[in-house]
C-alpha positions in Angstrom: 92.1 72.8 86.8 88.9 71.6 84.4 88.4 73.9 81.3 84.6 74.6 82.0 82.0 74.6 79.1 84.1 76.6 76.8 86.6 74.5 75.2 89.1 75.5 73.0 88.1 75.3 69.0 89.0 75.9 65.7 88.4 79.8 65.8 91.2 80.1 68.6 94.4 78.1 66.8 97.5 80.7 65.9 96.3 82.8 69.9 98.7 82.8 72.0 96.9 84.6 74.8 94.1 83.3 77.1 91.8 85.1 79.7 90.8 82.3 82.1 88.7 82.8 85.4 90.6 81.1 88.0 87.4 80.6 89.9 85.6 78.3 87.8 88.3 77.7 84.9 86.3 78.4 82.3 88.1 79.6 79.1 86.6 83.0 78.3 88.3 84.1 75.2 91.5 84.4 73.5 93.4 86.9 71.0 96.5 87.0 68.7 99.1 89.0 70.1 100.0 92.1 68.4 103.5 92.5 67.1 105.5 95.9 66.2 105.3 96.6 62.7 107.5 99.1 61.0 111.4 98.9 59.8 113.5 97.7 63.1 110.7 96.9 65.0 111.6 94.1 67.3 108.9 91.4 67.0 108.7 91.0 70.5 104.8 90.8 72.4 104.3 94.1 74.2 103.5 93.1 77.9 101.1 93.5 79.4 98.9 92.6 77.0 95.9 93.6 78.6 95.0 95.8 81.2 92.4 95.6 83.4 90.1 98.5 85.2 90.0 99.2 88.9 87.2 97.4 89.8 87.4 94.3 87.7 84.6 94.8 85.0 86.8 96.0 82.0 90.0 94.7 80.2 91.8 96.6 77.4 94.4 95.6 74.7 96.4 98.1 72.3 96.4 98.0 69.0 99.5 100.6 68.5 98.9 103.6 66.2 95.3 102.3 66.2 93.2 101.9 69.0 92.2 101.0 72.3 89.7 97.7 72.6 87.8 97.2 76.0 86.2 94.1 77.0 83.7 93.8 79.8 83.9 91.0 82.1 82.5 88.3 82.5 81.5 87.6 78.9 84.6 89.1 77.2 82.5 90.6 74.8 83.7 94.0 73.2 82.0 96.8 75.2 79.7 99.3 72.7 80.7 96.4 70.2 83.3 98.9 68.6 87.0 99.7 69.7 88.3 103.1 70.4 89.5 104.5 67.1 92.2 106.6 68.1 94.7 107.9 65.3 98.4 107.3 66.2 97.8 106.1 70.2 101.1 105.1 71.8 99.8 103.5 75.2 97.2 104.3 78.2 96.8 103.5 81.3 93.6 102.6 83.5 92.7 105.3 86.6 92.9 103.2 89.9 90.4 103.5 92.2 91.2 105.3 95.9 90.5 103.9 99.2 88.1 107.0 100.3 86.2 106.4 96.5 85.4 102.9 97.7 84.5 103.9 101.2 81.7 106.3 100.5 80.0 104.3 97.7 80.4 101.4 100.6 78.8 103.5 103.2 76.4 105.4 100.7 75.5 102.1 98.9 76.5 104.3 95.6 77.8 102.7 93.0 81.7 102.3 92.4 82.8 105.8 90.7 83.3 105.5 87.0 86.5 104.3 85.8 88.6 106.2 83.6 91.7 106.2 81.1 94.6 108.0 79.8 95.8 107.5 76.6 98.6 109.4 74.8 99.2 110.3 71.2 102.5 111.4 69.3 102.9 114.2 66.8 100.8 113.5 63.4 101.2 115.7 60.1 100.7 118.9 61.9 98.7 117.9 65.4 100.8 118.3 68.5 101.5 115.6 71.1 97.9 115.1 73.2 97.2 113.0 76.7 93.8 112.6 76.8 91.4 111.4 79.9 88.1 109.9 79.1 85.9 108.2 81.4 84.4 104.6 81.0 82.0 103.4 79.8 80.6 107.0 78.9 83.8 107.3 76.6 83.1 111.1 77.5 86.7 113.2 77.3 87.1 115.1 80.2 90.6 116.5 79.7 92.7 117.0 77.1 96.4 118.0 76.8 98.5 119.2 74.0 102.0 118.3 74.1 104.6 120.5 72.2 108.0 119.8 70.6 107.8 116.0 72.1 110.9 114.4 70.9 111.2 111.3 68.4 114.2 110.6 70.3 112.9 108.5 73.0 115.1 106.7 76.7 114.1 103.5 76.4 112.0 101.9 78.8 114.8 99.9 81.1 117.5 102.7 80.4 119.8 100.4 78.3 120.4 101.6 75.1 119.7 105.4 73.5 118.8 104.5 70.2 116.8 106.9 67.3 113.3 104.8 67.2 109.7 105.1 65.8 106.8 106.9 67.0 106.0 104.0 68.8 108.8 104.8 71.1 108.2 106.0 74.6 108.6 109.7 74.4 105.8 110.4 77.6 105.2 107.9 80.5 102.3 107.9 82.1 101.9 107.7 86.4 98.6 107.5 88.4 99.1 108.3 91.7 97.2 105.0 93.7 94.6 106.9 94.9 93.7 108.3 91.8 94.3 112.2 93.0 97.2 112.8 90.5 98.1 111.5 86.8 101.6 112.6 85.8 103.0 112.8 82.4 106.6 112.6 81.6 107.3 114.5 78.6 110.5 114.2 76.7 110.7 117.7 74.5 113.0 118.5 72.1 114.0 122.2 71.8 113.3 124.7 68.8 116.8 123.9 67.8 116.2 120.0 68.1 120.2 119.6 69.1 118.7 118.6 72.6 116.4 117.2 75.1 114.5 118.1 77.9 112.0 116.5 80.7 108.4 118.0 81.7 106.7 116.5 84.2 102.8 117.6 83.6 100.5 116.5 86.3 96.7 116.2 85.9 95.4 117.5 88.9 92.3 115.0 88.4 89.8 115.2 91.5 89.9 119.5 90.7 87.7 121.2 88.8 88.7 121.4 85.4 91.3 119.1 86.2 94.3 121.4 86.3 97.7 120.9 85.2 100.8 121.7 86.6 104.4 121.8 84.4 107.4 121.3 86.4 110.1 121.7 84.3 113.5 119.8 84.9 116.8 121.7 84.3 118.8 119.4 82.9 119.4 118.6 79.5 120.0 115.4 77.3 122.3 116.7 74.3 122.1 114.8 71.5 124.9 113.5 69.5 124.9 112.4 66.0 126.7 109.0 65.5 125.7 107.1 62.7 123.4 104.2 62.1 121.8 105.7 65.6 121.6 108.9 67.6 123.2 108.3 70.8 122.5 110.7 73.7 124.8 112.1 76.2 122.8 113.1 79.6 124.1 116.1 82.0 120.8 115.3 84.3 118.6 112.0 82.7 115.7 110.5 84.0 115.4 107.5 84.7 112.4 106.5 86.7 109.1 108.0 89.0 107.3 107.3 91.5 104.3 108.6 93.4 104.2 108.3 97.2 101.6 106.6 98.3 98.3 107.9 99.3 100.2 111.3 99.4 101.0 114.4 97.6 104.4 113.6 97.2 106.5 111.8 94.4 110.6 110.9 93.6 112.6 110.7 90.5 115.8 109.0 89.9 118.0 110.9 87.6 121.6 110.5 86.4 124.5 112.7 84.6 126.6 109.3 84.8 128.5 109.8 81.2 128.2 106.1 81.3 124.4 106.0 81.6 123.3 103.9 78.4 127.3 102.4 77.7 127.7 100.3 81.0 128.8 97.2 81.3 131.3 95.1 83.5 132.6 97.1 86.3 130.9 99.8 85.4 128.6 101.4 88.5 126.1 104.2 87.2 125.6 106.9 89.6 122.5 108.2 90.4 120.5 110.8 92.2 116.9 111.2 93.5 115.1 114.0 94.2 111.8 114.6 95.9 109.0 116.7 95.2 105.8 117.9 97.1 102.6 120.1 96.4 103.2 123.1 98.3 99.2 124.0 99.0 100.4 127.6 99.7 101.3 128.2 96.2 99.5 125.6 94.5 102.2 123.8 92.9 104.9 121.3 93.6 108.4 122.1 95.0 111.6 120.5 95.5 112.2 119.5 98.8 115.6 117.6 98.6 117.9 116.4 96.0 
């Protein structure tokens, strides 16, 4: 494939990471990658490390703790020439864009709706937990979340090891629904007595007015055990991954009380369990169907 006009120089030696277009080749820019810092922080390249907006005209990297930098496309440039300053952010994740969005700015010649991000924060000094939504490029918040008693006792991401980690560790996930209806949080709180955990599951409500939020609480609890140099945590009812339905109103969650969960190895089958969930329209909030 020929480079294009931009060829690689002295400004980009030591970046690892290259945005390309794969139409014409040319080089558009390229970046360090950002390592953990902090005491036990693997040095291992987050991934991805840039994300990119529904329709194609933003990307954004993390700098964790820091902020959020978005690029507009083609030129690469920094958009508003400054980053997103954003004390303590953990991760975020572009809104996509829904089938009927594209439809009516087709048939309306409208423009494509504005795209928008959430973007989480852990517990600093005295500030709670927050997910916020802003839209782009506006960089206007239009719904923010307080998160209480989020625990710094985090599942890691692939459900392999319990370990006590930093505030970079993933103590809320965060789940658009593909059509951009829903944004669900999953919280993992601590309670008052901080001897266990628990999961919320707050969803954004985002095409309502004032963007409501419904909590649905899940009954089991992770208790944690102290065994030194890390916390290991024993799960009566863990969870270990979600996912919307499609173009729906529906979503599942795999969850485990395997004693094993986090300790397997050879032989070793983990058990699991998923469980559905729906918006029940009646009451306005989602229900278990079937577990």
């Amino acid at each position: 494939m020929p480079q294009g006009p931009r060829f690689f120089s002295p400004e980009d030696e030591g970046n690892n990471i290259a945005v390309w277009d794969i139409k014409t080749g040319h080089l558009l820019r390229t970046f360090a990658s950002i390592l953990p810092e902090g005491e036990g922080a693997k040095k291992q390249m987050a991934w991805p490390a840039l994300k990119w907006s529904a329709d194609d005209k933003y990307t954004a990297r993390l700098t964790p703790g820091q902020q959020i930098s978005v690029y507009e496309l083609p030129g690469m440039g920094l958009q508003g020439r400054k980053s997103l300053k954003i004390e303590g952010v953990v991760d975020f994740e572009w809104c996509p864009h829904g089938e009927k969005d594209r439809e009516d700015a087709a048939k309306t010649s409208k423009k494509s709706p504005e795209n928008m991000l959430a973007y989480w924060t852990p517990e600093v000094a005295n500030q709670p937990a927050r997910v916020t939504l802003i839209n782009f490029p506006g960089r206007e918040v239009l719904r923010q979340k307080n998160l209480f008693n989020v625990s710094e006792v985090g599942i890691s991401e692939h459900i392999t090891e319990f370990t006590h980690r930093s505030s970079s560790s993933f103590q809320c996930r965060l789940y658009w629904q593909n059509q951009c209806d829903f944004l669900c949080v999953r919280v993992d709180r601590h309670t008052k007595t901080k001897k266990s955990i628990f999961c919320n599951l707050e969803i954004f409500r985002v095409r309502e007015k004032d963007c409501p939020v419904e909590v649905v609480e899940l009954k089991g609890m992770i208790h944690v055990l102290c065994h030194r140099p890390f916390f290991l945590m024993t799960s009566t009812d863990t969870v270990t991954d979600f996912s919307w339905e499609p173009k729906g109103e529906r979503f599942a969650i795999v969850s485990s009380s395997d004693p094993n969960l986090g300790n397997s190895g050879a032989g070793v089958t983990i058990k699991t369990d998923i469980s559905f969930y729906q918006l029940d329209r009646s009451k306005n909030d989602f229900k278990l169907l079937r577990a």
